[in-house]
Structure formats: C-alpha cells, structure tokens
C-alpha positions, 0 to 999 in steps of 0.5 A: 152167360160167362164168356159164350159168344163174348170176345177174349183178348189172350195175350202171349197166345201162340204156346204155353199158358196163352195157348192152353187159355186160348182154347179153354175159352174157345171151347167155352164159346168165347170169340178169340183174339190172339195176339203174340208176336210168333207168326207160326204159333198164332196160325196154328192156333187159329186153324185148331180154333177155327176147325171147331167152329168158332171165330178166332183172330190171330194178330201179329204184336208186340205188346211192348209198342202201345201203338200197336196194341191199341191198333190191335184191339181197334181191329178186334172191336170191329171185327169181333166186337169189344173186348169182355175178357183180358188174358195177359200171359205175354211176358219173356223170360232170358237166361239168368244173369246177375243184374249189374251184368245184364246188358241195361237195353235188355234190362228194359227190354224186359220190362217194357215187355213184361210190366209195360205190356201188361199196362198198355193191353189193360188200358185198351181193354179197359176202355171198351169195357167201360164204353161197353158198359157190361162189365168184364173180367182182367187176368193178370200173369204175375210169378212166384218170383213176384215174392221169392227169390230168384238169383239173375232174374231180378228184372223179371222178378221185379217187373211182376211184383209190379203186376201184383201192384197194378192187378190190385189198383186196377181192381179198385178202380173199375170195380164200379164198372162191374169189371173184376182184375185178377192176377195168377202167380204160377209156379214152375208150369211145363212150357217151352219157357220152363224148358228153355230155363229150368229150375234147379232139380232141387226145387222139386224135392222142396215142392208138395206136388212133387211136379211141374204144373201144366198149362191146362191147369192154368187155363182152368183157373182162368176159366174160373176167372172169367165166369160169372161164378167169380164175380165177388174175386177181385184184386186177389193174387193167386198162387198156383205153384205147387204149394211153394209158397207155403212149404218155407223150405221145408223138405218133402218127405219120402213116405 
C-alpha cells in the first residue's frame, strides 16, 4: 500500500528538502499536511499539490511551540485523518559565528528549532500512530555535521547529533508498534539554505560526486523510507552526502 491514500505530516514544507518530499508523496497518493512557518511558500505548495488532484493542508507553525505543534496535528487528524508518515525537514540554519560570540537567545533559538522541533512533532505523530494501531513510518533530518566539523555552526552541529541520538531510541521504542524511525544525514543539497551559506569551494574538490545534491534525490530516499519495502530499516542514520563522509579528505583526482 506505501503511503496511497495515507496522511503525511512534512515538516519544514514550503522549500527546499520539505518541499521536494511534500510533492514525492503527494504524487505517491499520500494526503499531505504541510506545516512551515513561510505563509507564501506553504500556499504555493498547496495550490501545485491541490491542482493534481489530491488533498494537501497547509498550516502556518512554528515547530519550536509544542502547543502549536500539537494543535496542528489535532487539526490534521480531523480533517485528513491520522498521521502514518513524519517528514521532519524543519530546521534553520544562521550564518557562522564562533559559539562564545553567538548571541545565547539564538544559541537557543536554534535548538529549540532544530532539536526541540524535531521532539515535539515525533511525540504528536507518535501518539496517533500508535492509537491508530497500523504502524507508520518517521524520517528524521540530521547533517553530515552531525559528525564532522563545521567551524561557527557548533550549536547546529550539536543539535543534530542529537537527532541521530533521538532517531535511534525512538526507533527502539516503537518497534513494537510496527512504527519504523529513520534519520537522513545530507551533504551539501542545493537549497535556498545552501545559497544563503554556501560552503567553501574547496569542499567540492574534496567531494566524490564533484556536486551539490538535489532535493529531488532526497525526496526519493525518503519515498524509499516511507514504503512498505523498507519495513526491516530502522534506527539507521544514512549519509547522502556525496561520499563525504568516507573520502577522509582525500582529494578527487582530476582524471
């Protein structure tokens, strides 16, 4: 069955990752609730969604306010049903700065976005599932800063290692409900984020495929995610990166 005529919560919806994944499932039949806090995106979102012919909710949240997360999938429940899949893709992402510089009310802006956000949908998500009693299936958004160095951004870093963290006990406590939890760590993927910080231009001559990735190849691995072909994945973290994360710093050769 996958994700046809099931509803999917993506989170972080209106660009980038949230938005490519948002029109996977949709095309996939799934019933989409998308939740950002960017009004314009979010509408436009619907309208391309809607204009296929099947259902999407956009809703205005901040995942950061756990009242209005839960509110939001109050909503989403009686209008669409309960949720089967999370898509967490919400997180923010502000210039570099070293962490004894940063400002500490966005030290905790950042992880009450990133980190916090991420705990609050889970734990809304998880309760239909389980009242529901059919399973379902959590993606998780976590970096390859999870595990490598990025020199300004140790708040960000730190926030999605804790991801990794949460993906896995999540995992091992509602296996028994048929619910698997997932985590994606992406490279560098060319969003409206990636534009706004890019990387250094020596990061592509370090990285195998030469190349940012694309959200569309995101969305695909969490369609995979998502399946009833991946029903034995869970608790896994998975690196879709570029093959950063196993060159070592090796250079690229030129032929």
């Amino acid at each position: 069955m996958g994700v046809s005529g099931r509803v999917a919560v993506v989170t972080g919806a209106a660009s980038g990752q949230g938005r490519a994944t948002s029109l996977r499932l949709a095309g996939e039949g799934a019933l989409v609730a998308a939740l950002d806090v960017d009004t314009a995106g979010l509408a436009s979102l619907v309208d391309e969604i809607s204009d296929t012919g099947v259902r999407c909710r956009g809703l205005e949240v901040d995942v950061s306010d756990a009242g209005a997360v839960g509110a939001a999938f109050t909503e989403i429940e009686a209008d669409l049903g309960p949720a089967y899949v999370l898509a967490a893709a919400a997180a923010i992402y502000p210039p570099g700065v070293l962490s004894h510089l940063r400002d500490p009310d966005e030290t905790a802006r950042i992880f009450d976005v990133n980190l916090m956000g991420v705990v609050h949908c889970a734990s809304a998500a998880t309760r239909q599932m389980i009242e529901e009693g059919r399973g379902g299936r959590i993606i998780l958004w976590s970096s390859i800063g999870a595990g490598a160095v990025i020199a300004g951004h140790a708040a960000y870093c730190a926030g999605k290692a804790g991801i990794e963290g949460l993906g896995r006990a999540l995992a091992a406590e509602l296996g028994p409900y048929g619910i698997t939890v997932n985590t994606i760590a992406p490279g560098a993927i060319d969003t409206p984020m990636l534009s706004d910080t890019p990387p250094d231009p020596a990061y592509y001559e370090v990285l195998p495929a030469g190349r940012a990735g694309t959200p569309d190849e995101v969305a695909h691995l969490v369609s995979y995610l998502c399946s009833d072909a991946s029903g034995f994945m869970t608790g896994a973290v998975l690196a879709l990166d570029g093959g950063l994360s196993g060159v070592n710093g090796a250079v690229r050769p030129d032929v």
